[in-house]
Structure formats: C-alpha cells, structure tokens
DRENTOR-244727 format. One record per residue: residue in three letters; x, y, z of N, C-alpha, C in turn. Coordinates in steps of 0.02 Angstrom, whole numbers, plus 32768, in hexadecimal, padded with zeros to 4 digits. Each point is the difference from the previous one (the first is absolute). Layout:
<pts>
<pt r="ALA" n_px="X" n_py="Y" n_pz="Z" ca_px="X" ca_py="Y" ca_pz="Z" c_px="X" c_py="Y" c_pz="Z"/>
...
</pts>
This chain:
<pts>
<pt r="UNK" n_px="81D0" n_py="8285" n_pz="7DB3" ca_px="8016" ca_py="7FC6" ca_pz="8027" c_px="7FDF" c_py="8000" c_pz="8045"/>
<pt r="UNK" n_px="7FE5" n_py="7FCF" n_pz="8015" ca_px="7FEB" ca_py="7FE1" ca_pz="803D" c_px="802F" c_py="7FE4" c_pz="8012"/>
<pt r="UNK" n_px="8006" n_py="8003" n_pz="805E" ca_px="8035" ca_py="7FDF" ca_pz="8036" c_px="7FCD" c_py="7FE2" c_pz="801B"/>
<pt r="UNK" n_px="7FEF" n_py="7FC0" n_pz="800E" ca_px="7FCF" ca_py="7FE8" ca_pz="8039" c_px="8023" c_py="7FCD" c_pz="8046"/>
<pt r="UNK" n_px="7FFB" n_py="8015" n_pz="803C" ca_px="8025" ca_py="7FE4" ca_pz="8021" c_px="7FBE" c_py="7FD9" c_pz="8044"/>
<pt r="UNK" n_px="8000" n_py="7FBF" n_pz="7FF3" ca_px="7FDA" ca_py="7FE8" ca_pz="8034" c_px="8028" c_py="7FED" c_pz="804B"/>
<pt r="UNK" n_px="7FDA" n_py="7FF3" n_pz="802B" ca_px="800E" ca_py="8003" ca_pz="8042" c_px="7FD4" c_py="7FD6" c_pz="8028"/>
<pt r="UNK" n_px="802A" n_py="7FDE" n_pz="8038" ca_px="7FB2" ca_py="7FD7" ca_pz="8017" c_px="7FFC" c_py="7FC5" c_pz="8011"/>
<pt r="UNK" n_px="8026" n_py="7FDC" n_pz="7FE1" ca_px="8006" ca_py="7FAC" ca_pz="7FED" c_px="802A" c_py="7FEB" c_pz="8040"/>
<pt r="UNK" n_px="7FE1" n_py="7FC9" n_pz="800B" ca_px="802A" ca_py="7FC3" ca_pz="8047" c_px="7FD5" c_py="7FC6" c_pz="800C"/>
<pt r="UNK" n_px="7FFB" n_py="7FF1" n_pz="8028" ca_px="7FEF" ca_py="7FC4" ca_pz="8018" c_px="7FA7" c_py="800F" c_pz="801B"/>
<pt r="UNK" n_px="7FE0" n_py="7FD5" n_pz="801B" ca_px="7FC5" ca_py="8027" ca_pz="800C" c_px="7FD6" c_py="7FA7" c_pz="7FF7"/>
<pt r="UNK" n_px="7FE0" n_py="7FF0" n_pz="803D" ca_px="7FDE" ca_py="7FCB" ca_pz="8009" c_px="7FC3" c_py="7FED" c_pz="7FFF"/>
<pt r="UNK" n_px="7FE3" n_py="7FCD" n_pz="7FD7" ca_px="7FB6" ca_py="8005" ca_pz="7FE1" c_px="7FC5" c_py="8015" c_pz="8028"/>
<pt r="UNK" n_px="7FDE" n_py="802A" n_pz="7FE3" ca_px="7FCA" ca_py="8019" ca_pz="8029" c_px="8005" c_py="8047" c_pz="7FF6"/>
<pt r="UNK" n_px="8046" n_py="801C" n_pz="8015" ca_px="8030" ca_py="804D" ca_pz="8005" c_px="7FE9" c_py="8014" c_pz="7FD0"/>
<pt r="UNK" n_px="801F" n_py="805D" n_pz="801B" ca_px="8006" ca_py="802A" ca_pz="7FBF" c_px="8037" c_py="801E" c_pz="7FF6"/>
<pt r="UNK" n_px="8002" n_py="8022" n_pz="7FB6" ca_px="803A" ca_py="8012" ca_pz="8004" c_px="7FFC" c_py="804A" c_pz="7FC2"/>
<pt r="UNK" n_px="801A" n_py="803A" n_pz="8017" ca_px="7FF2" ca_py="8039" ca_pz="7FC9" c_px="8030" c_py="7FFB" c_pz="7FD8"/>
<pt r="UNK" n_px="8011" n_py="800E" n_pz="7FCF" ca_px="8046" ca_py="7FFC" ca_pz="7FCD" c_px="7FF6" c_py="8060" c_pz="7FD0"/>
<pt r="UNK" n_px="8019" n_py="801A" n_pz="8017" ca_px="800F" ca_py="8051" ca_pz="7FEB" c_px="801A" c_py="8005" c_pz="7FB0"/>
<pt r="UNK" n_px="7FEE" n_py="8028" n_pz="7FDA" ca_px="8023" ca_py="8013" ca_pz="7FC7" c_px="800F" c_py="8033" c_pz="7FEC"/>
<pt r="UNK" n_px="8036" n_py="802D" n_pz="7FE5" ca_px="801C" ca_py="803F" ca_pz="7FFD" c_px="800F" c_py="8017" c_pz="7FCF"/>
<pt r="UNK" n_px="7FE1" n_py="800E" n_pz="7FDB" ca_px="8001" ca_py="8015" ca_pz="7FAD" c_px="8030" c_py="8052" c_pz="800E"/>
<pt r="UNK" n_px="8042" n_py="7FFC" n_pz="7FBB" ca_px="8032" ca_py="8048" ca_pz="8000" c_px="7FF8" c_py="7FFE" c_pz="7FBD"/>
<pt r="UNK" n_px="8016" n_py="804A" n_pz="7FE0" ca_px="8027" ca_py="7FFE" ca_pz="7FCA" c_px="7FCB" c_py="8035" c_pz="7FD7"/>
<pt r="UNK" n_px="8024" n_py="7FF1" n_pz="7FC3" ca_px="7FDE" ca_py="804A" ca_pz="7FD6" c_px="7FBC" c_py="7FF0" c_pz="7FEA"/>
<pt r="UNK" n_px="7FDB" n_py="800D" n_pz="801D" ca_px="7FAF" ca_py="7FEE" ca_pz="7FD9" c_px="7FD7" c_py="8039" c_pz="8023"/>
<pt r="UNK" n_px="7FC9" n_py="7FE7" n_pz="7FC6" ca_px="7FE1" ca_py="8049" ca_pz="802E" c_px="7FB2" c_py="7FDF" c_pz="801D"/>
<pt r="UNK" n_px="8005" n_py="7FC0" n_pz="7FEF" ca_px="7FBB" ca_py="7FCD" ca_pz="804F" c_px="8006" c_py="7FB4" c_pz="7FD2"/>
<pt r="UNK" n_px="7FDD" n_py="7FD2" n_pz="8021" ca_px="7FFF" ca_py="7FD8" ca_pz="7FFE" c_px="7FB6" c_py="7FE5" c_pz="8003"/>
<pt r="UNK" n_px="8002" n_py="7FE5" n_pz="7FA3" ca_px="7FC5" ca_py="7FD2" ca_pz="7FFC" c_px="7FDF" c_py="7FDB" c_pz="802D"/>
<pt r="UNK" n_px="802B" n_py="7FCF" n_pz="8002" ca_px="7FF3" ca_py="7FD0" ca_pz="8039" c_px="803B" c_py="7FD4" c_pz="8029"/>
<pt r="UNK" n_px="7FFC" n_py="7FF8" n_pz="8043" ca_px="8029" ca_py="7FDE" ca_pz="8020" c_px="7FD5" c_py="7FB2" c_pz="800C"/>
<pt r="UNK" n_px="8030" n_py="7FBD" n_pz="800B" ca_px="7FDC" ca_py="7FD2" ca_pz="801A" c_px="8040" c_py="7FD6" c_pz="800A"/>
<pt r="UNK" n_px="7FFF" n_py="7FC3" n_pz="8024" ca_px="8007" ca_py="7FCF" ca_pz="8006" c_px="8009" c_py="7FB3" c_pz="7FD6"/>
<pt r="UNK" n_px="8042" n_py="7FD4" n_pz="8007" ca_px="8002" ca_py="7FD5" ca_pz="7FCB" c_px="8022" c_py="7FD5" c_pz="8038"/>
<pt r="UNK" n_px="7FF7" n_py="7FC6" n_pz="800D" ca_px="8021" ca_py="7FBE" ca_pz="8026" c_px="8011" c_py="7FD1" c_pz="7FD9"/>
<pt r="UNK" n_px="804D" n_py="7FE0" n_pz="800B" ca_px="8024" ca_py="7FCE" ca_pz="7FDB" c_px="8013" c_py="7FC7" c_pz="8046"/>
<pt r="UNK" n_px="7FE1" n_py="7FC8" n_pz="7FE6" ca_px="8010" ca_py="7FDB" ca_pz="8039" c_px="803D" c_py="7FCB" c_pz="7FE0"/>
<pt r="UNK" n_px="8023" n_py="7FDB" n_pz="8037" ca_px="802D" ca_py="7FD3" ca_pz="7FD5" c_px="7FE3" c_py="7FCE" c_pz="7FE2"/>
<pt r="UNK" n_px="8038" n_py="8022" n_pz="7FAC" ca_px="7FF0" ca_py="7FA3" ca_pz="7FC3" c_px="7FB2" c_py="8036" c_pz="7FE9"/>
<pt r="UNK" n_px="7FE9" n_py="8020" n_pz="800D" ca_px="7FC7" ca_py="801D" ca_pz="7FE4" c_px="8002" c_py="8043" c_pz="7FD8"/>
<pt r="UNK" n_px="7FC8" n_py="8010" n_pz="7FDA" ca_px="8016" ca_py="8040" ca_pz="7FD5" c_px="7FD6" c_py="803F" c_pz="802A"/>
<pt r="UNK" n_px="8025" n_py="8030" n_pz="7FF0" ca_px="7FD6" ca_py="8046" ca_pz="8020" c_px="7FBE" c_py="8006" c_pz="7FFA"/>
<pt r="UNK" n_px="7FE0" n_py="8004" n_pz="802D" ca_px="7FB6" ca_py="800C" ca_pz="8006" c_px="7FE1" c_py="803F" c_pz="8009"/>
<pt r="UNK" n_px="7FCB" n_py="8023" n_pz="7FF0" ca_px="7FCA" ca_py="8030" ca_pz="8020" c_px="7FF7" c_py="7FF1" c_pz="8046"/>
<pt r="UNK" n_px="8017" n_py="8035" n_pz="802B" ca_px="7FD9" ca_py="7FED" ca_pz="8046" c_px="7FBF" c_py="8038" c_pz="7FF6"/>
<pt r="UNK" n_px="8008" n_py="803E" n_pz="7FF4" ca_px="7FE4" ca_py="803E" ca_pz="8004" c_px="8025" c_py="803E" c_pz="7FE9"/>
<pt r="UNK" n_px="7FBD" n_py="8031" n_pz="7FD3" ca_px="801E" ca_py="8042" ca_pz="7FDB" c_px="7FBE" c_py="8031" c_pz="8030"/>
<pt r="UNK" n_px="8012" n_py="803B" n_pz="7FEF" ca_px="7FCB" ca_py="803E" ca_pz="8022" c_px="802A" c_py="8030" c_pz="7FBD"/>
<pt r="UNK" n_px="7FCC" n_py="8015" n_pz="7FF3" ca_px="8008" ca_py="8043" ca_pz="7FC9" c_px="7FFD" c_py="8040" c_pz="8027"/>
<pt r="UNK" n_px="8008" n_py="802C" n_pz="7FD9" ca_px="8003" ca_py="8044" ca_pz="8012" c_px="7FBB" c_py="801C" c_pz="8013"/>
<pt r="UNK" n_px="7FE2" n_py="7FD8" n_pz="7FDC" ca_px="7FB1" ca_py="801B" ca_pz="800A" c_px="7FDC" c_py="7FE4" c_pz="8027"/>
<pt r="UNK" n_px="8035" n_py="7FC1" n_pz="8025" ca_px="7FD6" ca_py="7FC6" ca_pz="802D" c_px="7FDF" c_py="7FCE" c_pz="800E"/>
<pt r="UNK" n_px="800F" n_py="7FFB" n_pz="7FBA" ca_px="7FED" ca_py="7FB0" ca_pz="7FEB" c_px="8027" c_py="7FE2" c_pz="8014"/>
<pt r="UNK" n_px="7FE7" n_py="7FBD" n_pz="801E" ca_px="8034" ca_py="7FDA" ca_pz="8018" c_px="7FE2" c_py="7FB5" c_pz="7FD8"/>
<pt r="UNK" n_px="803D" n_py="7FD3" n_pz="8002" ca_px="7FFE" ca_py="7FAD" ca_pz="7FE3" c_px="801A" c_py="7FD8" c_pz="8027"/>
<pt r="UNK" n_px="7FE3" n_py="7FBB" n_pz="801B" ca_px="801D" ca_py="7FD7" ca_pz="8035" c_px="8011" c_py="7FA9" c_pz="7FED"/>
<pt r="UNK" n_px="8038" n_py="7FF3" n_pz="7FEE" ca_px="7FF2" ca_py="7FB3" ca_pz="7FF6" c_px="7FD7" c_py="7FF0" c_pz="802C"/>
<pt r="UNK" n_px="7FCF" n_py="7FBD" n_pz="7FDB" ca_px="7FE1" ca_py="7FDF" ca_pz="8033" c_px="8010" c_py="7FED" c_pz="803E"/>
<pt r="UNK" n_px="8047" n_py="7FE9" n_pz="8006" ca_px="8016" ca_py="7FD6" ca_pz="804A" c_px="802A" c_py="803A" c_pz="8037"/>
<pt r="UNK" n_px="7FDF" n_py="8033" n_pz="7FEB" ca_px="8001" ca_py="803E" ca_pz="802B" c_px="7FC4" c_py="8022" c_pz="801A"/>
<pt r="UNK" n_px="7FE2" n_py="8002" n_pz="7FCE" ca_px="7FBD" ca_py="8018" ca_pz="8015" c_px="7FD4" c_py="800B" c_pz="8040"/>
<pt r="UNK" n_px="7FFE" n_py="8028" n_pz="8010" ca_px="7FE1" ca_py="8002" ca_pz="8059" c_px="8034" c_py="8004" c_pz="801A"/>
<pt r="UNK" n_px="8037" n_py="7FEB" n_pz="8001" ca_px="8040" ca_py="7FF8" ca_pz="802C" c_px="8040" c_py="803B" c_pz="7FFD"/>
<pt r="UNK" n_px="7FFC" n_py="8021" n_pz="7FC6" ca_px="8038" ca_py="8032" ca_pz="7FFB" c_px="7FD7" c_py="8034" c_pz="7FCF"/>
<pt r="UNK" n_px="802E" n_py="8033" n_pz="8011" ca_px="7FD2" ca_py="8056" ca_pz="7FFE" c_px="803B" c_py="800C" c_pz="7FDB"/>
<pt r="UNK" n_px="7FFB" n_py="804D" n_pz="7FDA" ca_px="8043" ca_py="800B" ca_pz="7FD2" c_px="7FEE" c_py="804F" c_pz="800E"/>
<pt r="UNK" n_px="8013" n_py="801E" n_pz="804B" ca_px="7FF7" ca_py="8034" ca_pz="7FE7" c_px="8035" c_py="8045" c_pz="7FF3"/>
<pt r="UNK" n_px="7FF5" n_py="8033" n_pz="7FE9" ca_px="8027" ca_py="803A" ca_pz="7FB8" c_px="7FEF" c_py="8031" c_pz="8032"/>
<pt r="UNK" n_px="803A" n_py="802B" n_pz="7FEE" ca_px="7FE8" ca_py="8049" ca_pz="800C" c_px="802E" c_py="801D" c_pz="7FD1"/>
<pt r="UNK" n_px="7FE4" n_py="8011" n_pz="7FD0" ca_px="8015" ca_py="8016" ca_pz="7FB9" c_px="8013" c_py="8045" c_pz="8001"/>
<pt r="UNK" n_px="8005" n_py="802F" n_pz="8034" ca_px="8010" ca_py="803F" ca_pz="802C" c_px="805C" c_py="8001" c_pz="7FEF"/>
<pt r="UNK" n_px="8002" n_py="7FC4" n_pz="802D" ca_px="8033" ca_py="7FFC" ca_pz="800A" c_px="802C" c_py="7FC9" c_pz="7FDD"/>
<pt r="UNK" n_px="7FF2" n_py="7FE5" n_pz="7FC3" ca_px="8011" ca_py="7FBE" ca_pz="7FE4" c_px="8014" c_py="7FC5" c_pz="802C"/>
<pt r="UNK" n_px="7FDB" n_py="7FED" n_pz="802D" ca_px="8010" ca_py="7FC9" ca_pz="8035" c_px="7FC8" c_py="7FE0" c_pz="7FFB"/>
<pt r="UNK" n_px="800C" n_py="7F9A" n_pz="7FF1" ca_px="7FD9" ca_py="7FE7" ca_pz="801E" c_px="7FF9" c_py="7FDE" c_pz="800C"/>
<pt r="UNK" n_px="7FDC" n_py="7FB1" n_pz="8027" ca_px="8019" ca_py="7FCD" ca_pz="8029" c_px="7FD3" c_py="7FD2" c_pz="8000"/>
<pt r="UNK" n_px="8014" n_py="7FC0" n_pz="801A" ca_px="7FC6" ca_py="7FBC" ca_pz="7FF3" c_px="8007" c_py="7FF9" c_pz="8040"/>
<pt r="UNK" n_px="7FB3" n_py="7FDD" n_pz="801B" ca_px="7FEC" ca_py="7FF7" ca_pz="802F" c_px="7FEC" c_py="7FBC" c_pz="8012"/>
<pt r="UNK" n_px="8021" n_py="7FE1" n_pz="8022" ca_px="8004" ca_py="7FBF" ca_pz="7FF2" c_px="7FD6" c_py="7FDF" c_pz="804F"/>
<pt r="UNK" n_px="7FDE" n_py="7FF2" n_pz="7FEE" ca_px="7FC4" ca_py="7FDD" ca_pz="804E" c_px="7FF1" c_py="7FC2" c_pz="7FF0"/>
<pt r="UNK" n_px="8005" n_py="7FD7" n_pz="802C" ca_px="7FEA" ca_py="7FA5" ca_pz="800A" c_px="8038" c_py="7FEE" c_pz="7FC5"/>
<pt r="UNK" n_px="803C" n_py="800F" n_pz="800B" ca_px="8023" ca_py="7FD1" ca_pz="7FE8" c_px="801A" c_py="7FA5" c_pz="7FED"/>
<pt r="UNK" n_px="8007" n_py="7FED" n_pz="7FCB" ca_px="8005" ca_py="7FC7" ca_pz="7FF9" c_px="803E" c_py="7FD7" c_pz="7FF6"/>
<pt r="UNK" n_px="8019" n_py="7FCA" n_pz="7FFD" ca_px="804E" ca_py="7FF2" ca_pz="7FEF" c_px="7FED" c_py="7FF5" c_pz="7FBC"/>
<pt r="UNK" n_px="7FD1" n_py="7FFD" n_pz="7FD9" ca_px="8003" ca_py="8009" ca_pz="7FB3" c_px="800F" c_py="8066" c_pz="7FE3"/>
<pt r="UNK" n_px="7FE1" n_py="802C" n_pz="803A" ca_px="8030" ca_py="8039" ca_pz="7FFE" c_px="8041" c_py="8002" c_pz="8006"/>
<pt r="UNK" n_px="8013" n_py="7FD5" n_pz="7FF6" ca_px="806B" ca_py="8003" ca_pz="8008" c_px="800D" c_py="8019" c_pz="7FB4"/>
<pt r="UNK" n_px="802B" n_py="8036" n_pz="7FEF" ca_px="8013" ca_py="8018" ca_pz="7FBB" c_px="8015" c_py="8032" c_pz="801D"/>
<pt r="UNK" n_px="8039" n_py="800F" n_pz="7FC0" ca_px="8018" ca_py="8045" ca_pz="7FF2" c_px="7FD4" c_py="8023" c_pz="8007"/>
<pt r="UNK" n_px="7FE2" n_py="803C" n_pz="8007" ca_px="7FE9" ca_py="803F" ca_pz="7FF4" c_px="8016" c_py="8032" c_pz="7FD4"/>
<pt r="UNK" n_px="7FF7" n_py="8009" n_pz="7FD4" ca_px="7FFE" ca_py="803F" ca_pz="7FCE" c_px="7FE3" c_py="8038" c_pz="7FF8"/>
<pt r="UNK" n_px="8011" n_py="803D" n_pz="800B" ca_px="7FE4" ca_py="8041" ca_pz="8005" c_px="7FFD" c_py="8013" c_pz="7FA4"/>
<pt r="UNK" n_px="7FBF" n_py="7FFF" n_pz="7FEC" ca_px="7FFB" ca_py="8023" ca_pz="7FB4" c_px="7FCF" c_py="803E" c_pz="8002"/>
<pt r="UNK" n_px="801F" n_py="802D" n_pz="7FB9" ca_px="7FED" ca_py="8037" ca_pz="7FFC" c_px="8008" c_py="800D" c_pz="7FB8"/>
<pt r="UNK" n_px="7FC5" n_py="8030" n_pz="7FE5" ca_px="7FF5" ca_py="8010" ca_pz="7FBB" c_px="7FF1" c_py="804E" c_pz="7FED"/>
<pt r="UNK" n_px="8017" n_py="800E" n_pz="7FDB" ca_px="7FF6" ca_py="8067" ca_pz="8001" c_px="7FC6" c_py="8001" c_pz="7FDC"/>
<pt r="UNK" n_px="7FFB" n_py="7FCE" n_pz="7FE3" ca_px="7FB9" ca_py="8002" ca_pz="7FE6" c_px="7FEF" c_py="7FC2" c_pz="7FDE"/>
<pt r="UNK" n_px="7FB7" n_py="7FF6" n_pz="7FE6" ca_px="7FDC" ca_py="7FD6" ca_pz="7FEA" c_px="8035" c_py="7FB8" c_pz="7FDD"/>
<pt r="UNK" n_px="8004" n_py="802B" n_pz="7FC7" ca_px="8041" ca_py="7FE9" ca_pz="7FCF" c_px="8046" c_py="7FF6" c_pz="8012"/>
<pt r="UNK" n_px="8015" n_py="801C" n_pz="803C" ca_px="804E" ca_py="8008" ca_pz="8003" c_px="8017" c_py="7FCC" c_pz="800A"/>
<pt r="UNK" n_px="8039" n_py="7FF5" n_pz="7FF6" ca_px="8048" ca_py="7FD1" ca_pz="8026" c_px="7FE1" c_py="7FE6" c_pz="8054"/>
<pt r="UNK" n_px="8004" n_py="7FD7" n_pz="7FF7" ca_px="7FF7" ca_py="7FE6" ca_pz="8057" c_px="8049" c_py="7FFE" c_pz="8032"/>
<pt r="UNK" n_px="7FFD" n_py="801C" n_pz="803C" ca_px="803D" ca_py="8025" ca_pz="800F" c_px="7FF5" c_py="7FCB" c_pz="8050"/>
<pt r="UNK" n_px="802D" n_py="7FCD" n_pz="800F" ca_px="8019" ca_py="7FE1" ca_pz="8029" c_px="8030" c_py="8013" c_pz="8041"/>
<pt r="UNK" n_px="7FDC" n_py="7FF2" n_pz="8043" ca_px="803D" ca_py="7FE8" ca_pz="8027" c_px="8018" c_py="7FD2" c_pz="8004"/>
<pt r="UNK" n_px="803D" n_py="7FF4" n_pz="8032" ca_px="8038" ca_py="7FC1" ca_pz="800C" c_px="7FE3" c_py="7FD4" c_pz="8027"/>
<pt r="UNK" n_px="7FC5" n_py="8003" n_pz="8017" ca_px="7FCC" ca_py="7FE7" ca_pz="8015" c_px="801F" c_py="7FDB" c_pz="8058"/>
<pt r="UNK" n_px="7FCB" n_py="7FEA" n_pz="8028" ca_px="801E" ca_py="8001" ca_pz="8051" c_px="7FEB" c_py="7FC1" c_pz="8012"/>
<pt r="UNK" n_px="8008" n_py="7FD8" n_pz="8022" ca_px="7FE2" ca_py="7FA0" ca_pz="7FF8" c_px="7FDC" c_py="801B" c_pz="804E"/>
<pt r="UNK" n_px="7FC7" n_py="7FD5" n_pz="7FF4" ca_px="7FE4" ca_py="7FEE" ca_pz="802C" c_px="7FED" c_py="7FA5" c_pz="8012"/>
<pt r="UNK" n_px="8007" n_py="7FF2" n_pz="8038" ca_px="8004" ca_py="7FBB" ca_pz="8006" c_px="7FD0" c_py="7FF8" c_pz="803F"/>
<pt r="UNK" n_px="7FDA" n_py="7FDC" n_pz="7FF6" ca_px="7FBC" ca_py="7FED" ca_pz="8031" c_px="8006" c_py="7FB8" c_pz="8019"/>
<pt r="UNK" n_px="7FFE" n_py="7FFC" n_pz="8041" ca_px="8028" ca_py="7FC4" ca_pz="8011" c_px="7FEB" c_py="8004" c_pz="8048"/>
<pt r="UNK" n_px="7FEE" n_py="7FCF" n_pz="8035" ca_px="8006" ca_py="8003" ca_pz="8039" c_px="8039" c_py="7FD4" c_pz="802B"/>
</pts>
C-alpha cells in the first residue's frame, strides 16, 4: 500500500508560480514512478506529468516549458513545478504513484489550485 499526500494548492495569479509537494508512506520497497494528474470542473482527469525512477520524465503539451516534475526517489518525495501560470491551470491536483511498471496506480486526495487575478 501507498499513502500519497499532496500539499501546495491556493490561489496564485497568472503569470505566478506555484510548487505543490508530494509525500509518498507505507509498505513498499520504491516507487516506479511518481507524476501528476489535473481534474478541472465538468472535466475528466488529465496527465499533467510522470518522472520514473530512472528519469524519464512525460509532459502534457499545455505544460510543456512551463512545469518541471521533480523526484528524489531517496526519499520517496516528489513535486510539480508550476511556472507562468494560466487560469486554464485551475484544477484539482493529484499526486500519483506506481511500484512498478504494471502496478495499481495509487492516488492522492488531491489539493485545488485556482489561478485567478
């Protein structure tokens, strides 16, 4: 079992940045990969960004250049980096995590962020 607890989320006005933390617990012994998933309202969960263990990383397009996803797999912690924010960035935030390739995809309660001036 994976615990993932994100952190981070508020208000934050276009242009801004904003870091959002993630805190992976529980009985495992590492983590495939951690990344990122945004649900905006009336809309379905999206890919924002994943980083593997090995460092591969994946970026929806309407992130790209703009937000970083970075891991320190040391310590199972890891966080999105959110730069030149937009009010089409307004969504939940979701902290995901996988023990491996194949596994169960293991969810946080995810933290809203709202971009707004």
């Amino acid at each position: 079992q994976v615990q993932l607890v994100e952190s981070g989320g508020g208000l934050v006005q276009p242009g801004g940045s904003l870091r959002l933390p993630c805190a992976a617990s529980g009985s495992f012994s590492g983590l495939y990969s951690m990344g990122w998933y945004r649900q905006a309202p009336g809309k379905q969960r999206d890919l924002v960004a994943t980083i593997t263990s090995g460092g591969t990383t994946n970026y929806a397009d309407s992130v790209q250049d703009r937000f970083t996803i970075p891991r320190d797999s040391a310590k199972n912690t890891g966080a999105l980096q959110m730069n030149s924010v937009k009010p089409e960035d307004t969504a939940v935030y979701y902290c995901n995590a996988r023990t491996s390739y194949y596994g169960m995809p293991y969810w946080g309660k995810g933290t809203l962020v709202t971009v707004s001036s």
